[in-house]
MDAnalysis code that builds the backbone (N, CA, C; Angstrom):
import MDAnalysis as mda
import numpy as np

u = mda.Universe.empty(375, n_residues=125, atom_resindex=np.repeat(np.arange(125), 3), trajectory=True)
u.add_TopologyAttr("name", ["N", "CA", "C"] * 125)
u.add_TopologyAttr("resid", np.arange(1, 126))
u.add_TopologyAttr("resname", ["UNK", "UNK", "UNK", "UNK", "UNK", "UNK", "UNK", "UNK", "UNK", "UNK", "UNK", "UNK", "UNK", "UNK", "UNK", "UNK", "UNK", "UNK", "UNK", "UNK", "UNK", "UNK", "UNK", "UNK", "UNK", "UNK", "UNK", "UNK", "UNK", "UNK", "UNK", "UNK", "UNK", "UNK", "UNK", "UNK", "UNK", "UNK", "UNK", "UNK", "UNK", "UNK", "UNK", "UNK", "UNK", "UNK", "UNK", "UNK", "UNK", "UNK", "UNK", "UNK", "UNK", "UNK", "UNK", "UNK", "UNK", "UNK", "UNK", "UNK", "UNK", "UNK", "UNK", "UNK", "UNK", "UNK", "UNK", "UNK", "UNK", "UNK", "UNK", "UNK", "UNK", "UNK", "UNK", "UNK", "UNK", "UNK", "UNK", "UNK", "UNK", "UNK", "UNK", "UNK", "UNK", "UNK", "UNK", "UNK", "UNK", "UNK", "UNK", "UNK", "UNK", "UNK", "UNK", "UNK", "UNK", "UNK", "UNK", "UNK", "UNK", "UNK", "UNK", "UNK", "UNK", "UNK", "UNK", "UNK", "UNK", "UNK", "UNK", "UNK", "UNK", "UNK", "UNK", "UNK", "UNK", "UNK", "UNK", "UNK", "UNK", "UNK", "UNK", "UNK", "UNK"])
u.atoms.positions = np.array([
    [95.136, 62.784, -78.914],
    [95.452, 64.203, -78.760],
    [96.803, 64.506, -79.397],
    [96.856, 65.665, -79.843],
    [98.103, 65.826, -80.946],
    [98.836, 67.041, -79.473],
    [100.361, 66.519, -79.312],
    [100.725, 67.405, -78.239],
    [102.080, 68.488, -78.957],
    [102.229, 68.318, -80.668],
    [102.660, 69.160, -80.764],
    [102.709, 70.880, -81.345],
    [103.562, 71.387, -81.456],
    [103.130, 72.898, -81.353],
    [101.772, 73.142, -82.518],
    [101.127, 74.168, -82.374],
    [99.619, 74.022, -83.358],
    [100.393, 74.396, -84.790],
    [99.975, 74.431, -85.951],
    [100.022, 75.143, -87.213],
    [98.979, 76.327, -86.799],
    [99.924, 77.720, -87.366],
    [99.276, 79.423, -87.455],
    [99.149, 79.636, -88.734],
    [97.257, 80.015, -88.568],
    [97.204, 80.742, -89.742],
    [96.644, 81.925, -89.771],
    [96.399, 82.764, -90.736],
    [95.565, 84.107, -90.628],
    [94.245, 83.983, -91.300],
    [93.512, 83.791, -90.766],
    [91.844, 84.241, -91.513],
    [91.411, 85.596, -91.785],
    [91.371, 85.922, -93.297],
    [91.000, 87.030, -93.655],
    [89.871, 87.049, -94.857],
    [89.144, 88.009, -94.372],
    [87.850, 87.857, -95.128],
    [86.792, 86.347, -94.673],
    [86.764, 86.137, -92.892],
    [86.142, 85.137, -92.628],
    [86.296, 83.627, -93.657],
    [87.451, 83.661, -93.774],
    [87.626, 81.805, -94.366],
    [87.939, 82.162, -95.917],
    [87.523, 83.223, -96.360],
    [87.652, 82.938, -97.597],
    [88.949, 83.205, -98.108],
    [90.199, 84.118, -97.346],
    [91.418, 83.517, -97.480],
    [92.251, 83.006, -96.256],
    [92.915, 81.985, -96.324],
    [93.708, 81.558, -95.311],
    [94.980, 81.650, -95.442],
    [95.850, 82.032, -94.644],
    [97.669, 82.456, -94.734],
    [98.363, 81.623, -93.634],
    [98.859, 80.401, -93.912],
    [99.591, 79.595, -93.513],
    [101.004, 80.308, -93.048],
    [101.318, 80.388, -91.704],
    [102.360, 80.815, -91.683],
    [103.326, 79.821, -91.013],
    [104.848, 80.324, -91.467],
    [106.293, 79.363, -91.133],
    [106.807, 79.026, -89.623],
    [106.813, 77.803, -89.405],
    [107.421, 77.882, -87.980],
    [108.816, 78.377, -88.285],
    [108.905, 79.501, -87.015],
    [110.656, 80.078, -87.090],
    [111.168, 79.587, -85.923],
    [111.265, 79.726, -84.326],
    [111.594, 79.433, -83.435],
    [110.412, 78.313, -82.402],
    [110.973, 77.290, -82.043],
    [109.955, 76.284, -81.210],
    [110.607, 76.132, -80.188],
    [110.128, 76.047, -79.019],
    [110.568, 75.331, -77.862],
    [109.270, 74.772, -77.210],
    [109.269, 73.413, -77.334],
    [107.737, 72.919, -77.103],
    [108.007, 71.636, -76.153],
    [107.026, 71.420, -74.981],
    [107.370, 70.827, -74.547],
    [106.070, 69.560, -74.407],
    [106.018, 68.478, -73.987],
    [104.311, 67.680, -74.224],
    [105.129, 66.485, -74.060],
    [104.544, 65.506, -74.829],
    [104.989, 63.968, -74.628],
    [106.465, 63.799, -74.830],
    [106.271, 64.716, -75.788],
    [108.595, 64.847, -76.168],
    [108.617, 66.166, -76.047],
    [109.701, 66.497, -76.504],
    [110.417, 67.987, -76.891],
    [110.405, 68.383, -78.351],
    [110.106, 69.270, -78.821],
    [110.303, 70.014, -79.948],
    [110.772, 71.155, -79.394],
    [112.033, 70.899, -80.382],
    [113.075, 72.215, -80.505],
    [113.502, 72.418, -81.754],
    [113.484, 74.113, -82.104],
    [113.242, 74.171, -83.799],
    [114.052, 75.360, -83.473],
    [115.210, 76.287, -84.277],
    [115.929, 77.362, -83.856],
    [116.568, 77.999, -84.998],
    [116.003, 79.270, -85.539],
    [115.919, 79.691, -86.781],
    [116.981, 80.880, -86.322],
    [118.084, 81.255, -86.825],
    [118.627, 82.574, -86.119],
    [118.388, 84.098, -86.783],
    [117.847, 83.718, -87.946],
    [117.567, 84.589, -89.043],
    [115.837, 85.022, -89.344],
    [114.933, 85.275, -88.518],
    [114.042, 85.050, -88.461],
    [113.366, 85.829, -89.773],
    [113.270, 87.179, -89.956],
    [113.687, 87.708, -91.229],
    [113.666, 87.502, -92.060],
    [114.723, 86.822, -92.644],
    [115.545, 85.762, -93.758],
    [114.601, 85.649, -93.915],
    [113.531, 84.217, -92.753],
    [113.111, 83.028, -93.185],
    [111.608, 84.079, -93.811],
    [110.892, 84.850, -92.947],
    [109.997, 85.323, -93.597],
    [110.000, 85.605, -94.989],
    [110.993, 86.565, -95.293],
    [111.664, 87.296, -96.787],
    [111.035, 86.176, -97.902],
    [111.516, 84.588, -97.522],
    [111.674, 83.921, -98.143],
    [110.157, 83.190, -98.289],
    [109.095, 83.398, -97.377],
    [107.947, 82.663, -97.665],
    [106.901, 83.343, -98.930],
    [105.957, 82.991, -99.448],
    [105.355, 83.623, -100.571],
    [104.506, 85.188, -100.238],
    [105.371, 85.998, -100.734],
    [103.817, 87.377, -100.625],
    [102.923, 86.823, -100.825],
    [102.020, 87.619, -99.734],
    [100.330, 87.644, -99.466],
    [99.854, 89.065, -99.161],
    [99.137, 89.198, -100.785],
    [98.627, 90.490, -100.678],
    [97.341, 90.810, -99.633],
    [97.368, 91.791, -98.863],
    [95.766, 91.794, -97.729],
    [95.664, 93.505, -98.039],
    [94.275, 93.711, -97.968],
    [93.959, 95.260, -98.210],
    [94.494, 96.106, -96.724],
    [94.843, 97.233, -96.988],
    [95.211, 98.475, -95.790],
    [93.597, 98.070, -94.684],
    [94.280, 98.249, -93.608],
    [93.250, 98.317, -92.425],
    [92.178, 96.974, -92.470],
    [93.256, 96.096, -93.343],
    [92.014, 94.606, -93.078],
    [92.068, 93.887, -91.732],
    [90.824, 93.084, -91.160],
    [91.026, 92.418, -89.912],
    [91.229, 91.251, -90.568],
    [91.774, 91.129, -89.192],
    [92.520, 89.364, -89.522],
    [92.791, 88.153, -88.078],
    [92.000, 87.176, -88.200],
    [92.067, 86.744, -87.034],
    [93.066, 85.707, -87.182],
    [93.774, 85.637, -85.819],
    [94.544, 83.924, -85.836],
    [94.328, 82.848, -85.891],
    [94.163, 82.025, -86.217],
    [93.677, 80.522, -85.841],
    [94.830, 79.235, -85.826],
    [94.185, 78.772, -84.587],
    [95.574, 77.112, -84.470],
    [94.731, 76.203, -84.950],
    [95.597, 75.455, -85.640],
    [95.209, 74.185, -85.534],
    [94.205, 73.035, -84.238],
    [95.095, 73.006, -83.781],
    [94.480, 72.583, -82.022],
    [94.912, 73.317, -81.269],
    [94.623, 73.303, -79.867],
    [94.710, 74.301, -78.644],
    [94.281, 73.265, -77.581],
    [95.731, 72.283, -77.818],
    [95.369, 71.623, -76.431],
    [96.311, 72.150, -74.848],
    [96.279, 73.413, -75.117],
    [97.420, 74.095, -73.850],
    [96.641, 75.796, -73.940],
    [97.629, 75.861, -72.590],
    [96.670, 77.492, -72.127],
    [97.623, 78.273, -72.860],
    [96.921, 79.538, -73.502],
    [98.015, 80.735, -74.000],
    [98.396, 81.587, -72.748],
    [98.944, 82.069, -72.809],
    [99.607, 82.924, -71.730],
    [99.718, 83.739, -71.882],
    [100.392, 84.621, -73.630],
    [100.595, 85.503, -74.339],
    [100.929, 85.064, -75.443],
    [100.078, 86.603, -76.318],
    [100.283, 85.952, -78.180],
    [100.054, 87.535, -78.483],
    [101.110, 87.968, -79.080],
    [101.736, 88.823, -79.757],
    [101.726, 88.846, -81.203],
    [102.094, 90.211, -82.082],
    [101.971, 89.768, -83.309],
    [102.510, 91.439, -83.447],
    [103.475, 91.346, -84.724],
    [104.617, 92.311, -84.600],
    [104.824, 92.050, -86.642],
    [104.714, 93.405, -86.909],
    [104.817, 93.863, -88.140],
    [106.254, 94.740, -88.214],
    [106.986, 93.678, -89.451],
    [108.848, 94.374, -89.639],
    [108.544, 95.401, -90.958],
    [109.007, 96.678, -90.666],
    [109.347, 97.433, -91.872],
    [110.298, 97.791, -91.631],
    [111.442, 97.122, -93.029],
    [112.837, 97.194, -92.942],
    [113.157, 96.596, -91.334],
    [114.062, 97.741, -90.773],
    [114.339, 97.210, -89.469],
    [113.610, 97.454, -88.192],
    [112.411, 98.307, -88.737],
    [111.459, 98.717, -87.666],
    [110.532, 98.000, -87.348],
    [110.343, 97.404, -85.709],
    [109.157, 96.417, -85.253],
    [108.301, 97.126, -84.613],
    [107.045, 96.700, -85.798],
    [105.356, 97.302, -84.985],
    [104.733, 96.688, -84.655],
    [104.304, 96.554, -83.048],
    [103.221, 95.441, -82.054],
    [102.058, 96.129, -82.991],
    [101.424, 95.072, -83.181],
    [99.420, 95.363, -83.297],
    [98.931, 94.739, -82.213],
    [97.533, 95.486, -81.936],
    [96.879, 95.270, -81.253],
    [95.887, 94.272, -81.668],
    [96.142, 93.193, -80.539],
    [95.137, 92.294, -80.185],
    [93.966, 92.069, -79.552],
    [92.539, 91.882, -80.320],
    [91.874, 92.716, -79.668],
    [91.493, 90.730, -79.444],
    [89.283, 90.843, -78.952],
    [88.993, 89.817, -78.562],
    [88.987, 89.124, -79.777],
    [88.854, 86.806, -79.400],
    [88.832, 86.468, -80.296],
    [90.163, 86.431, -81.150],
    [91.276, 86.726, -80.703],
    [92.903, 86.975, -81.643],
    [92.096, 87.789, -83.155],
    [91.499, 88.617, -82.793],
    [90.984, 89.734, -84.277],
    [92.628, 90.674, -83.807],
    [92.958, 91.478, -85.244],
    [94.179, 92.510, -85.367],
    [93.713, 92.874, -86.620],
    [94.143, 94.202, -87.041],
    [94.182, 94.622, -87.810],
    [95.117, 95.408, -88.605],
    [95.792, 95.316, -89.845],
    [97.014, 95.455, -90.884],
    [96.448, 97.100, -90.332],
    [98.045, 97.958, -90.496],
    [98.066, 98.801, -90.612],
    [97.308, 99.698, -91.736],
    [97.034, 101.014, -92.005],
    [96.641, 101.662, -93.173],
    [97.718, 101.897, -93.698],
    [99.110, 101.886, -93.760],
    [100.576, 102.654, -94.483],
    [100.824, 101.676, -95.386],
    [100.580, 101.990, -97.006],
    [100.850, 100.387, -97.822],
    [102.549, 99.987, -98.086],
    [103.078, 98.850, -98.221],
    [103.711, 98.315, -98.199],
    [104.103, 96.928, -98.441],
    [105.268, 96.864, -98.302],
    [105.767, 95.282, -97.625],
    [106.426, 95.281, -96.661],
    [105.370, 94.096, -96.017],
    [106.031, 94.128, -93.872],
    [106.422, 91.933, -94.288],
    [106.927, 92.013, -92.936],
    [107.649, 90.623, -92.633],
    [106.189, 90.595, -91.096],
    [105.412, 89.499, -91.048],
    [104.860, 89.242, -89.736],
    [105.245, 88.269, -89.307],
    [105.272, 88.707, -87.672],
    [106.125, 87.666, -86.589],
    [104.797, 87.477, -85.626],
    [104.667, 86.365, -85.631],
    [103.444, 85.539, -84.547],
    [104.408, 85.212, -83.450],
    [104.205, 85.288, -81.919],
    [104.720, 85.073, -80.879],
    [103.782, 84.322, -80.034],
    [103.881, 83.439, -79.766],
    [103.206, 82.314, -78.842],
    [103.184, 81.844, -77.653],
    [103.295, 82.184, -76.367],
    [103.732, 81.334, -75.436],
    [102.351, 80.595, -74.952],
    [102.336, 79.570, -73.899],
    [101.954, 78.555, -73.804],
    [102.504, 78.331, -72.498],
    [101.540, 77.383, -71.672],
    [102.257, 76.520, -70.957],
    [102.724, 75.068, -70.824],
    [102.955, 74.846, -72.414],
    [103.477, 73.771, -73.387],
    [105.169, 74.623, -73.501],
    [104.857, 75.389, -73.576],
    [106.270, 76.000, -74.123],
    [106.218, 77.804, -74.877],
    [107.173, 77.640, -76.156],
    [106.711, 78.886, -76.860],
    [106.975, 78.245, -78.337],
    [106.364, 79.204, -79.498],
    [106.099, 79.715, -80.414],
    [106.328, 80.161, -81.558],
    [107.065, 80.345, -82.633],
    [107.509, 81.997, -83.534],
    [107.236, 81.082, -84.583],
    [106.181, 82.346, -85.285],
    [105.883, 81.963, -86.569],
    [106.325, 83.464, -87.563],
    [106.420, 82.998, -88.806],
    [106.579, 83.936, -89.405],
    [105.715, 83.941, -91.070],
    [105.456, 85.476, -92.026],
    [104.621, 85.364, -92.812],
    [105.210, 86.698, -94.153],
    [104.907, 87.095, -94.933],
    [105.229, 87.544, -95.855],
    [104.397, 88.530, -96.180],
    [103.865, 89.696, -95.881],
    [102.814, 90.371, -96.068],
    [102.973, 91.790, -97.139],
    [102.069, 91.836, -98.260],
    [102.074, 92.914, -98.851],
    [100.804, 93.372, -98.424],
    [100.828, 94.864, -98.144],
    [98.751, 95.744, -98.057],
    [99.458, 96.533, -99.105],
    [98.160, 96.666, -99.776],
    [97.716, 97.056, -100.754],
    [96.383, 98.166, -100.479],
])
């Protein structure tokens, strides 16, 4: 059994693209500790590769493994300095806003392993 934090990705268009996103903040707890502490969370997105996704596309989450209970999982779209929650529906399905752009996405994780923060690079088109 693998006890540390999962790899996040985004499934869009059912498999046929996948969006690997960055661990930013970890606090994980299991056979050891993982502790990972990004202060710039932002930054680190800014810096991962644009990924173009169409206006109003769904997009589901997927972990790697899921050997721990979620508790809460969040998911928060940055324009400029403004943070927008999406809604999580069943299944971790969400869907990109219709307003085109470039956003920064923040994955939020908790667990009763610990918590979470991933981050991603998003252009809609």
């Amino acid at each position: 059994m693998d006890f540390t934090p999962p790899s996040v990705s985004l499934d869009i268009d059912n498999g046929i693209q996948l969006i690997q996103l960055k661990e930013a903040n970890i606090n994980w707890y299991s056979d050891k500790h993982y502790n990972k502490e990004t202060k710039d969370i932002l930054s680190l997105a800014r810096k991962q590769k644009q990924v173009i996704v169409k206006s109003g596309q769904e997009v589901q989450i997927l972990f790697d493994s899921e050997d721990f209970k979620v508790l809460d999982l969040r998911v928060w779209l940055w324009l400029k300095d403004k943070k927008i929650e999406l809604k999580l529906g069943k299944n971790r399905y969400f869907y990109f806003p219709k307003e085109k752009g470039e956003y920064l996405l923040e994955v939020d994780l908790r667990t009763d392993s610990g918590s979470a923060q991933y981050v991603g690079n998003i252009v809609i088109k």
